[in-house]
C-alpha positions in Angstrom: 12.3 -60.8 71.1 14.4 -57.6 71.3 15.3 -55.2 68.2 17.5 -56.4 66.3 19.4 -53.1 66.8 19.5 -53.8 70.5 21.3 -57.2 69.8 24.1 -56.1 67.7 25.2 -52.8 69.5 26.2 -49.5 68.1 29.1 -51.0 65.7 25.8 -52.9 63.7 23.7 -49.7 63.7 26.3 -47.9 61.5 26.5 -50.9 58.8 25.0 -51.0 55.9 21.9 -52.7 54.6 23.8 -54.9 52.7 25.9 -55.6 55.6 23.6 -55.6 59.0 24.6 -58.6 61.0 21.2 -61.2 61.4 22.0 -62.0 64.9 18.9 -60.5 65.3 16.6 -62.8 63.1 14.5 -65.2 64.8 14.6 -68.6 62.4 12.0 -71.6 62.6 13.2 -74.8 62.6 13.4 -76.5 58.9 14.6 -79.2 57.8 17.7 -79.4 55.3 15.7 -80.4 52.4 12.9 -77.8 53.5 15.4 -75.2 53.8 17.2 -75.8 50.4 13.8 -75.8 48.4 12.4 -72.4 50.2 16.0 -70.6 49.1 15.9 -71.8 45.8 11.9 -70.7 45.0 12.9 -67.5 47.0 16.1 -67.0 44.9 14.3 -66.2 41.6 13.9 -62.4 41.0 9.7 -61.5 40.2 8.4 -64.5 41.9 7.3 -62.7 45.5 4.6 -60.8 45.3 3.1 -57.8 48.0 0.1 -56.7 49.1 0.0 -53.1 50.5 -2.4 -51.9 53.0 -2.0 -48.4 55.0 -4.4 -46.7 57.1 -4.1 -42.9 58.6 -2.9 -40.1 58.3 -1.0 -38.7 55.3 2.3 -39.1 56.7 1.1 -42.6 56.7 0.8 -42.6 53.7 4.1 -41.1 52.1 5.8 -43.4 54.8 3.5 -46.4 52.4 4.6 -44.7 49.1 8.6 -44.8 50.4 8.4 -48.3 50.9 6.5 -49.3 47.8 8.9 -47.2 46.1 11.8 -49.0 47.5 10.7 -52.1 47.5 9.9 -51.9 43.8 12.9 -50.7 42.7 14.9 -53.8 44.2 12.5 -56.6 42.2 9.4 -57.0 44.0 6.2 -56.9 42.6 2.7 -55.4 44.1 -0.8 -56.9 43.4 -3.9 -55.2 44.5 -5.3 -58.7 45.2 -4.5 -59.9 48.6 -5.0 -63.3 48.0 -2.2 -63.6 45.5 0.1 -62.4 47.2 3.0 -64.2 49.5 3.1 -61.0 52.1 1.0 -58.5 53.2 3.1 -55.2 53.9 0.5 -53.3 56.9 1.0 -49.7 57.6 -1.2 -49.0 61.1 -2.6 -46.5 62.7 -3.0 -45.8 66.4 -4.9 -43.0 66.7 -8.2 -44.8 67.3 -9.6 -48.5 68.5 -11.6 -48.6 65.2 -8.3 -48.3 62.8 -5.9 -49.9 64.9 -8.3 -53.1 65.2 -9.0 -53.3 61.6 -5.0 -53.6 61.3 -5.0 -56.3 64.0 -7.9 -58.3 62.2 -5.7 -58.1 59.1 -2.5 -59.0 60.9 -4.2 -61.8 62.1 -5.9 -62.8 58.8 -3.0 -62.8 57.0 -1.3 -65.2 59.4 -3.9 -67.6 59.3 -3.8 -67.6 55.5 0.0 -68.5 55.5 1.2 -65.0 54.3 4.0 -64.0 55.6 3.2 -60.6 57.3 5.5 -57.1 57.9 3.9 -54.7 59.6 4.9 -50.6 60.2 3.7 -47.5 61.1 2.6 -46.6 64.4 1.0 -49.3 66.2 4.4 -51.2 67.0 6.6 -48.4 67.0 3.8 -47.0 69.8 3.5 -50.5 71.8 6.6 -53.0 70.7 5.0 -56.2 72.9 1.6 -55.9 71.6 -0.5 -59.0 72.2 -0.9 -60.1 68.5 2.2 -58.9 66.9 4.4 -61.9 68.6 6.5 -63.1 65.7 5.7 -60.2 63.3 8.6 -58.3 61.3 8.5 -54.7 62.2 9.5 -51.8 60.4 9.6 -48.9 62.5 8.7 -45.6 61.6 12.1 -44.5 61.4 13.6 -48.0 59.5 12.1 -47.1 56.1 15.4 -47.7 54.1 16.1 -51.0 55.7 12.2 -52.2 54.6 14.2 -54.6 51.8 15.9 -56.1 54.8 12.8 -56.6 56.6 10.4 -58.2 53.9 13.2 -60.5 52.4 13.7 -62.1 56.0 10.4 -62.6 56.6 9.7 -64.1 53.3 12.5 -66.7 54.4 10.1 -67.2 57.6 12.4 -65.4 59.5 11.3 -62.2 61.9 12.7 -59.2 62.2 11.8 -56.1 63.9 13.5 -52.9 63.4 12.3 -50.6 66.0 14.5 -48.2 67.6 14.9 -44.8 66.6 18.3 -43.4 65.5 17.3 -40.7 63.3 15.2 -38.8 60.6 14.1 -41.5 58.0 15.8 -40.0 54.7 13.8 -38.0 52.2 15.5 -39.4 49.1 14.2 -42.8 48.8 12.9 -44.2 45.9 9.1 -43.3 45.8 5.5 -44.6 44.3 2.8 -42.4 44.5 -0.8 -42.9 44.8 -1.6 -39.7 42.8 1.3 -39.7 40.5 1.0 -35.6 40.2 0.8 -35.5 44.3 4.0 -35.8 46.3 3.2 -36.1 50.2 6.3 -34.2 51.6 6.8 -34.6 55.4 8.8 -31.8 57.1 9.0 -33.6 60.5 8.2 -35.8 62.8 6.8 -35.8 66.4 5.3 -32.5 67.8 5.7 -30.4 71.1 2.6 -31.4 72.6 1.4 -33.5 75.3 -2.0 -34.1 74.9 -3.6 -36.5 77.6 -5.4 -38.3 74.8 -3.1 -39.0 72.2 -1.1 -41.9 71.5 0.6 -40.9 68.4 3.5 -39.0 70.3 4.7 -42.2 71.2 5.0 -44.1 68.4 6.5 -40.6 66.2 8.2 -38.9 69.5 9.0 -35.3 70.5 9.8 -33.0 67.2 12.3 -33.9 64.7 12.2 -31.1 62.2 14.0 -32.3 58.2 16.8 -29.6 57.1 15.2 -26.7 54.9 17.5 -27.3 52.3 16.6 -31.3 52.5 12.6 -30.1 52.1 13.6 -27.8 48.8 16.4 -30.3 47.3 13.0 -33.1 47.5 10.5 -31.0 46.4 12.5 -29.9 43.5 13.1 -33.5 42.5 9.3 -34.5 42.8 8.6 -31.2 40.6 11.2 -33.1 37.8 9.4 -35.9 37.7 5.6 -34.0 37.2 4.5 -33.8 40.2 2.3 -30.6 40.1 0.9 -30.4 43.8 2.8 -30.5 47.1 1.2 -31.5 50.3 3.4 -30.8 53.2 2.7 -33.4 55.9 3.6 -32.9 59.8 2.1 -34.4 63.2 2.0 -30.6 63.6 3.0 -28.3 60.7 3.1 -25.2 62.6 5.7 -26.4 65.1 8.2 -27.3 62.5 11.8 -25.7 62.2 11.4 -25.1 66.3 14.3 -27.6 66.5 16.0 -26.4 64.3 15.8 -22.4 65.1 14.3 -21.5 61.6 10.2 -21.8 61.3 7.4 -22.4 58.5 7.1 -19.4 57.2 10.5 -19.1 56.1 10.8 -22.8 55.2 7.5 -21.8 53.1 9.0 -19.0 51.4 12.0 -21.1 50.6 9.8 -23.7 48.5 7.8 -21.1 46.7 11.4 -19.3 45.6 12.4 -22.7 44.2 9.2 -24.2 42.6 8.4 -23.4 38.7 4.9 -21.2 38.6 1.9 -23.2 38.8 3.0 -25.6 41.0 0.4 -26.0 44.3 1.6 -26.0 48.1 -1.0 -27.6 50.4 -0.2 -26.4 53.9 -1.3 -29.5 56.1 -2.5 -29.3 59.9 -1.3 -26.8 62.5 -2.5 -26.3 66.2 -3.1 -22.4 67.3 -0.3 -22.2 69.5 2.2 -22.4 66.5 0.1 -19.9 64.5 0.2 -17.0 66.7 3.9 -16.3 66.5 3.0 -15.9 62.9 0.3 -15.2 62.0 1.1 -12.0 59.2 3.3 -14.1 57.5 1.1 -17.0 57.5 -1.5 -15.0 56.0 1.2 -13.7 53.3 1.9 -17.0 52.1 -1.8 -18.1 52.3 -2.6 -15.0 49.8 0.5 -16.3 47.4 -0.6 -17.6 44.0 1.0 -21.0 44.2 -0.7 -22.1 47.7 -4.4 -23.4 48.1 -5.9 -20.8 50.9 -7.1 -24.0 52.8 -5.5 -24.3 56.2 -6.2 -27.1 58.9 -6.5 -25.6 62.4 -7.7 -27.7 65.4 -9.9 -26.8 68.1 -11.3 -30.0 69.7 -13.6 -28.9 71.8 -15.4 -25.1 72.4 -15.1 -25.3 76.2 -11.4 -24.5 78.2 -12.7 -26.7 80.7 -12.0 -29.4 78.3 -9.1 -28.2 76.6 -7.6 -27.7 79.7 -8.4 -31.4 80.6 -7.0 -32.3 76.8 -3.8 -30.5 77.4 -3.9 -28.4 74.6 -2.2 -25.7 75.5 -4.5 -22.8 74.4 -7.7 -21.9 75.2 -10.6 -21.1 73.0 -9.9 -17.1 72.6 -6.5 -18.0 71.3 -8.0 -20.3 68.6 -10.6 -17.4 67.7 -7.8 -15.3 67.5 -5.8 -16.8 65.0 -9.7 -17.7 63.1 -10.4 -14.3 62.8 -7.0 -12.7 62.1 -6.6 -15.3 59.0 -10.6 -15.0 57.7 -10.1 -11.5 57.6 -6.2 -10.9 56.0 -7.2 -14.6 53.7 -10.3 -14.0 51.2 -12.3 -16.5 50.7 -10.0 -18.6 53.6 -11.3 -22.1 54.2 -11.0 -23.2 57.5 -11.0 -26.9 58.6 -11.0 -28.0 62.2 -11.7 -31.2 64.6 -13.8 -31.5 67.1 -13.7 -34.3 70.1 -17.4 -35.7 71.1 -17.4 -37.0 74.5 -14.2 -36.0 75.9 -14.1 -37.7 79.6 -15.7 -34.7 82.0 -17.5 -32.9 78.9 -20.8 -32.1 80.3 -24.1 -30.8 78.3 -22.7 -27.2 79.0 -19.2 -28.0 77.5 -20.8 -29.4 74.3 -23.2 -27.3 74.0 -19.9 -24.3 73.6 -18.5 -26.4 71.3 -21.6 -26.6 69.1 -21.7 -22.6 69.6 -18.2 -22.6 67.9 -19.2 -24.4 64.9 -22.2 -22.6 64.8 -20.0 -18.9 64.7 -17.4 -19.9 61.9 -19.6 -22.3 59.9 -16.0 -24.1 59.0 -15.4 -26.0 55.4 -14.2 -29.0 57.2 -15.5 -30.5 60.3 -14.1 -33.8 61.6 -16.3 -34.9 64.1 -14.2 -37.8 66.5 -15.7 -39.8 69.3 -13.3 -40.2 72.0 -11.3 -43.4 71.8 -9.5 -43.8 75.2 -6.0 -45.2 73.9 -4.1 -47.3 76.5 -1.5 -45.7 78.3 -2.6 -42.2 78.0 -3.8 -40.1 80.8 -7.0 -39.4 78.9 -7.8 -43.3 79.2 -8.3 -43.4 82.8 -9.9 -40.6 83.1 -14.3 -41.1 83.7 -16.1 -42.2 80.7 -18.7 -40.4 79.0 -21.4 -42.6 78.5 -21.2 -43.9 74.7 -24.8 -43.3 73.8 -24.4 -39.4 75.4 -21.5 -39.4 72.9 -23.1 -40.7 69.8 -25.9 -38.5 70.0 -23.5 -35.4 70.3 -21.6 -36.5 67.5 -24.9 -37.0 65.4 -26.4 -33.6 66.2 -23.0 -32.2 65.4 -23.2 -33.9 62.0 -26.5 -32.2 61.4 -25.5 -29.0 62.1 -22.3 -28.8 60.1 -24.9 -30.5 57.0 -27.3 -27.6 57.9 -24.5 -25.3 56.3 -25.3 -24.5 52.4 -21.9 -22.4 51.5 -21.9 -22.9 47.5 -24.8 -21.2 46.3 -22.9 -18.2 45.7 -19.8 -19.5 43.6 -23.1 -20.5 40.5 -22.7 -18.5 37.2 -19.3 -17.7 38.2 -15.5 -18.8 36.5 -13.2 -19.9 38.8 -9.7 -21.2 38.3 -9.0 -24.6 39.2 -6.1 -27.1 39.6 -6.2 -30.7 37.9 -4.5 -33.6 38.6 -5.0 -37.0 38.0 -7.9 -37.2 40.2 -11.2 -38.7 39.2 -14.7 -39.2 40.7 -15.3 -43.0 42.5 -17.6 -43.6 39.5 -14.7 -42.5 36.9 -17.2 -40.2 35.3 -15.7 -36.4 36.3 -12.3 -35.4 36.3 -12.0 -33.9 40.2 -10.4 -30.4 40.0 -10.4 -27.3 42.5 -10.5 -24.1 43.6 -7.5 -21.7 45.2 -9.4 -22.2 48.4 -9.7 -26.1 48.1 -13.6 -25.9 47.1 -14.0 -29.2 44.7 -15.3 -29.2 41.3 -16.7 -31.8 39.0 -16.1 -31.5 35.4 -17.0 -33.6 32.6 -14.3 -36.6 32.3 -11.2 -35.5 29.9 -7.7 -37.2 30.8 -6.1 -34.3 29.2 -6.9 -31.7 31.8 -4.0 -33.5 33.8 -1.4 -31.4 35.1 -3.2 -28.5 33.7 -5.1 -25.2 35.4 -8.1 -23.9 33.5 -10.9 -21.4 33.8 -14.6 -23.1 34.8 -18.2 -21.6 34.8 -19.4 -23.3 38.1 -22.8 -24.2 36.8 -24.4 -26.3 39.8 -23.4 -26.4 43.4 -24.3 -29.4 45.9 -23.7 -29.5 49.7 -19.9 -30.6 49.4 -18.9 -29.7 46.2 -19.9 -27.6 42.8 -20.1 -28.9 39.3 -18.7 -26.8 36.3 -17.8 -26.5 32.6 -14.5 -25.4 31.2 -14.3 -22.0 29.8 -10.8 -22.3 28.6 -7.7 -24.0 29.8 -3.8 -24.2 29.7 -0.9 -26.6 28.8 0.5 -28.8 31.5 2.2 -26.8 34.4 5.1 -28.4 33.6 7.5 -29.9 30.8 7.8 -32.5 33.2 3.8 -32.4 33.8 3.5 -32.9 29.5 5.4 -35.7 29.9 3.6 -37.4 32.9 0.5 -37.2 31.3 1.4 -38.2 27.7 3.2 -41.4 29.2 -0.2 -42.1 31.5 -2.8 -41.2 28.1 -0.5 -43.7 26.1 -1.1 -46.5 28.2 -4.7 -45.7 29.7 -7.2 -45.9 27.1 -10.5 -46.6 28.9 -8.3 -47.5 31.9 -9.5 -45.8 35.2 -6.7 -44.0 36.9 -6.6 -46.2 40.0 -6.7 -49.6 37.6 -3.9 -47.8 35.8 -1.5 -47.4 38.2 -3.1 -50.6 40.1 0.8 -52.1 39.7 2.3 -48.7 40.8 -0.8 -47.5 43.5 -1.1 -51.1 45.2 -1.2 -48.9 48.5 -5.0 -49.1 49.2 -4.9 -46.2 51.9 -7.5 -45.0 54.1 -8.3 -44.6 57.4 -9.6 -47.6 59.3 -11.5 -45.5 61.1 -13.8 -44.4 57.7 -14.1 -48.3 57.4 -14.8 -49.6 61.1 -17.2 -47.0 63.1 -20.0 -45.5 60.9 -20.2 -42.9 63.6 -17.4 -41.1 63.5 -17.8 -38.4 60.8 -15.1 -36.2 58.5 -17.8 -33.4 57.1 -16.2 -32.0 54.3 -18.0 -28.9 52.3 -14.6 -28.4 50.6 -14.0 -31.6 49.2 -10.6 -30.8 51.4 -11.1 -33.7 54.1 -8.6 -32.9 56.5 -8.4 -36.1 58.8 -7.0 -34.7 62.3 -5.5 -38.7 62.5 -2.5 -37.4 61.6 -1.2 -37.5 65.5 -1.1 -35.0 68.1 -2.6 -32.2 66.9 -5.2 -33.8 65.7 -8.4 -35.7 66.5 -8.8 -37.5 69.6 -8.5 -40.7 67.7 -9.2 -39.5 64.3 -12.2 -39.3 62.4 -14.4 -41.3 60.1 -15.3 -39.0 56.4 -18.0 -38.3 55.4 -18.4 -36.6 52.3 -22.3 -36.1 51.7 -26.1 -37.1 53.5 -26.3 -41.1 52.4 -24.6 -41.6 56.0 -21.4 -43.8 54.7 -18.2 -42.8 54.7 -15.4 -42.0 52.0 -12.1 -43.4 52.6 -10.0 -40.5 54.6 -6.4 -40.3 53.9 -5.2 -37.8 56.4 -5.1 -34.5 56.8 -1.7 -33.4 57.9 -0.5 -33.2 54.9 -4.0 -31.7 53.7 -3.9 -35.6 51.3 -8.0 -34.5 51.3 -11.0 -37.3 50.7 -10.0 -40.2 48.6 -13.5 -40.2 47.6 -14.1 -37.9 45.0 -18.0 -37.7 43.6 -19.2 -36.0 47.1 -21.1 -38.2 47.3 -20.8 -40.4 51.0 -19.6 -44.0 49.6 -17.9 -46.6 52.0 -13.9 -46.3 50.7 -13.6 -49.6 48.6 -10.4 -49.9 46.7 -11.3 -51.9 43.5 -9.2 -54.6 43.1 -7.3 -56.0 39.9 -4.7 -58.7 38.9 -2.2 -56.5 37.8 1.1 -56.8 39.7 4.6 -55.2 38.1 7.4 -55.6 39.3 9.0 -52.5 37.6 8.0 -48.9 38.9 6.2 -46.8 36.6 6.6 -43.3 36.5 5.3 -41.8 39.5 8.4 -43.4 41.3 10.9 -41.1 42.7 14.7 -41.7 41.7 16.9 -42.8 44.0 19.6 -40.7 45.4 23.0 -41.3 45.4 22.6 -40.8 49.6 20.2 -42.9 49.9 21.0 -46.0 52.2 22.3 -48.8 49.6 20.8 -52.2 49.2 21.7 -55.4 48.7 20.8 -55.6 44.9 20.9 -53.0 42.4 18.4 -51.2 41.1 17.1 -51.7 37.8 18.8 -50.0 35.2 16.2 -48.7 33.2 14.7 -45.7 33.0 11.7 -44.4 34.7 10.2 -43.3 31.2 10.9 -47.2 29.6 9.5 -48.8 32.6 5.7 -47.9 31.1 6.1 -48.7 28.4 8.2 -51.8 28.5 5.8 -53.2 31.2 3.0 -53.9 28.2 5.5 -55.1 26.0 7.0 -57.6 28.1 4.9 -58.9 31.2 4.1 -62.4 29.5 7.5 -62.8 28.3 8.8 -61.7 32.0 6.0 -64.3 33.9 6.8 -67.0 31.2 10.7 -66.3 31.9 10.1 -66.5 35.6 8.7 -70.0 35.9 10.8 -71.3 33.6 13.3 -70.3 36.0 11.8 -71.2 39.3 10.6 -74.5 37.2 14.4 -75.2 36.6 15.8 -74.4 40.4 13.8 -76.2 42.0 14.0 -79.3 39.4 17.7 -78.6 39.9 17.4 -78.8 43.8 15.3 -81.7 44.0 18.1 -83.5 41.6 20.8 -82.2 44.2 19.1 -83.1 47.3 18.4 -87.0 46.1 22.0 -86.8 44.5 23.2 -86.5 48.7 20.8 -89.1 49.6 
């Protein structure tokens, strides 16, 4: 069927959610009695419950956390169990076959279980009459606020697909975070680019830059609510503000004016033609105390031949150029980049440069990508590399980059580090790191959220170092203090994934880390820098792997510099655990909801963010007793009604 925005013309696109005409809704056919008894089971507040899934990049991801967030905040309730719940919300990913047909097996799964299934992201925004998505509700990637819309029509059986693209999705939407202390903050969408092989440009489109003030006014409100680390997500960082006529240096500068000390900026991914332009000032903020000097730079391939074929718009001096110019005004600088194996055309000769490269700048990140030709790209029908030429290129690439040793040095001595609520895949070691993104292992203690301290590295490893704290400081943050009291009240010998397992439902990661054991992310930072973020990044993204056991650890993007979900550095296949533990009110960790923000068609609970914890223990029997009481009594009531018209 069409959008539904194409349906009601331009009068419907300026409505409300509360009002939007349903002309657009495609109904099956039910009987009266049928219909009557789905409203009434559907009419009872708690009783739906959703199943999250997102794979890519980390603008995937804060696009997941948005709709989490307001989803949440209008009644419904997440479960990390799939099979409990009555719709599976799927974030996709398009950058490669491996992710997006994981997505499509899901799609399909879920259908054939009953659930009813929403799907977003980039897959149907990129390709709306994909075989497989006929009948599917849509969210498009710039429909977040209208996500309420979508899942409550779908749970009627109904299907709805918001696709068309009117303008920036707002930044001020209730939010639930995976890391609680993390905010993923996009600063646009789209890029300038044209590469033949990428098929994330048409799913995000051409550059659409958010307003500086916009950026500040969000970060500023995650800061209230403890976040302590910023990532800034982007197809392509370095482009953004070229819309606008401002840039990111001065959008940078802004944000580091406004934040309280010892809050973190995370500059994600950037392509080299963006950097040039600015390369002092890039290397100014880089050297500034509150920002990790970690920056994402792209390469794909040592040869111009192939770049030129890629449409990258640089060649390989212009890269080294910016390289240099930033390892030299940036101590201690790490440098991640992506590299394409088997680019169509990419002879011995051209890999053989590209190894050369690696070689030279021995980078802290490699993500290694087989090409994935992605239909209707140029790239796709161009001549094939044969696939065995192009799994052996990627494997000796992986050797060399795990033939680097860079940690030896940092042994016997301190180093500050950043904490947040990150722990180890084993929940033995808190996960901490470095200015320049290096990640350390210390012995487990909650407390250390939100906190910096001073650590004698006392072991190093191939991708990360181990350490003992020296001496340490108080949360960041008031707001931090308060974060982490609420979370050590309720964890006790909780994990911090099965803690927030009714906030964090979104079990993110890259398909790709899950689907092709080939593909590898090498990260000697522990600062896994996924180019599947879109156009600047890998050809089709890249698999993670974060040690020498030759599995992967889940990837969540690198745009926004999100880093490896795995956390011991140690290579483990991402696996989400899963738990029974569905809310239906957001914890803390969700973002408040702005007085801008597009309204909805039921209020938002009036508690506060700091009750919702704690009320959540006190009262989830009483709220799941009170619930099918209800639904018990509505649809006793119906039944009565409907044999009362017979």
């Amino acid at each position: 069927m069409d959008d539904i925005e194409d349906m009601v013309g331009a009068e419907g696109l300026a409505r409300t959610v509360a009002t939007a005409p349903r002309a657009g809704i495609v109904a099956p056919k039910r009987s009266r009695d049928e219909q009557e008894l789905e409203d009434a089971s559907l009419s009872v507040p708690g009783t739906q419950r959703i199943w999250l899934k997102t794979y890519g990049c980390a603008h995937n991801v804060s696009d997941s956390e948005y709709m989490h967030g307001v989803l949440a905040s209008y009644g419904f309730r997440f479960t990390q169990d799939a099979n409990e719940a009555q719709l599976w919300l799927l974030t996709s990913c398009t950058v490669k076959d491996p992710s997006q047909a994981a997505f499509m097996h899901l799609v399909a799964k879920g259908r054939s279980q009953g659930k009813a299934v929403v799907v977003a992201g980039c897959v149907p925004q990129a390709d709306r009459h994909l075989k497989g998505l006929e009948g599917v509700s849509v969210v498009g990637t710039q429909q977040l606020a209208r996500v309420v819309e979508v899942v409550e029509e779908a749970l009627k059986g109904h299907t709805v697909r918001l696709l068309a693209r009117h303008r920036l999705p707002t930044l001020d939407l209730p939010k639930i975070r995976r890391n609680p202390m993390v905010e993923v903050l996009p600063l646009s969408t789209g890029c300038l680019g044209a590469c033949t092989y990428c098929k994330t440009r048409h799913a995000r489109g051409a550059l659409g830059s958010y307003a500086p003030a916009a950026i500040v006014a969000r970060a500023q409100s995650a800061v209230a609510e403890g976040v302590t680390e910023l990532w800034l997500a982007s197809e392509d960082t370095g482009a953004y503000g070229a819309d606008l006529g401002t840039d990111l240096p001065a959008l940078l500068r802004a944000l580091l004016a406004a934040l309280p000390a010892g809050v973190m900026l995370r500059v994600g991914m950037t392509n080299p033609p963006h950097m040039r332009a600015h390369l002092d000032a890039i290397a100014a903020v880089l050297n500034h105390d509150a920002v990790y000097s970690f920056l994402h730079v792209p390469v794909q391939a040592g040869s111009d031949r192939v770049l030129q074929a890629m449409h990258r718009e640089y060649a390989v001096r212009d890269f080294c150029a910016v390289a240099d110019a930033l390892l030299a005004a940036v101590p201690g600088l790490a440098l991640a980049t992506d590299v394409i194996c088997g680019f169509p055309g990419e002879a011995d000769d051209d890999f053989a440069q590209t190894a050369a490269l690696v070689a030279r700048y021995r980078f802290s990140v490699l993500n290694i990508s087989q090409f994935y030709p992605r239909p209707g790209t140029p790239a796709a029908k161009m001549p094939r590399v044969p696939t065995q030429v192009v799994k052996t290129r990627s494997r000796q690439l992986t050797k060399l980059f795990e033939s680097f040793d860079p940690y030896p040095a940092l042994v016997d001595t301190t180093q500050k580090v950043w904490i947040n609520t990150e722990v180890s895949d084993d929940g033995r070691f808190t996960v901490a790191h470095t200015k320049n993104y290096t990640k350390v292992l210390l012995q487990r203690d909650d407390s250390l959220m939100g906190c910096t301290a001073q650590v004698a590295i006392t072991a190093s490893s191939r991708f990360h170092v181990s350490g003992t704290v020296v001496s340490r400081s108080e949360p960041v943050t008031a707001a931090a203090a308060a974060l982490r009291a609420e979370i050590l009240a309720r964890r006790g010998n909780m994990h911090v994934s099965e803690l927030f397992a009714e906030a964090a439902a979104t079990s993110a990661s890259c398909g790709s880390c899950e689907e092709d054991l080939e593909d590898t992310c090498s990260s000697s930072s522990g600062g896994c820098s996924s180019g599947s973020s879109g156009c600047g990044g890998s050809s089709s993204g890249s698999g993670c792997s974060d040690g020498k056991s030759g599995k992967k650890s889940g990837c969540c993007g690198g745009a926004g510099g999100s880093g490896c979900c795995s956390s011991s550095g140690s290579k483990s296949k991402h696996k989400k655990k899963k738990t029974n533990a569905p809310q239906r009110r957001p914890p803390s960790g969700v973002a408040a909801k702005s007085k801008h923000a597009q309204p909805a068609k039921r209020p938002a609970a009036p508690w506060s963010m700091g009750d919702r914890l704690r009320q959540l223990a006190e009262d989830k029997v009483a709220l799941a007793a009170m619930a099918t009481l209800v639904a018990s009594t509505v649809l006793v009531t119906t039944r009565l009604l409907i044999l009362a018209r017979k």
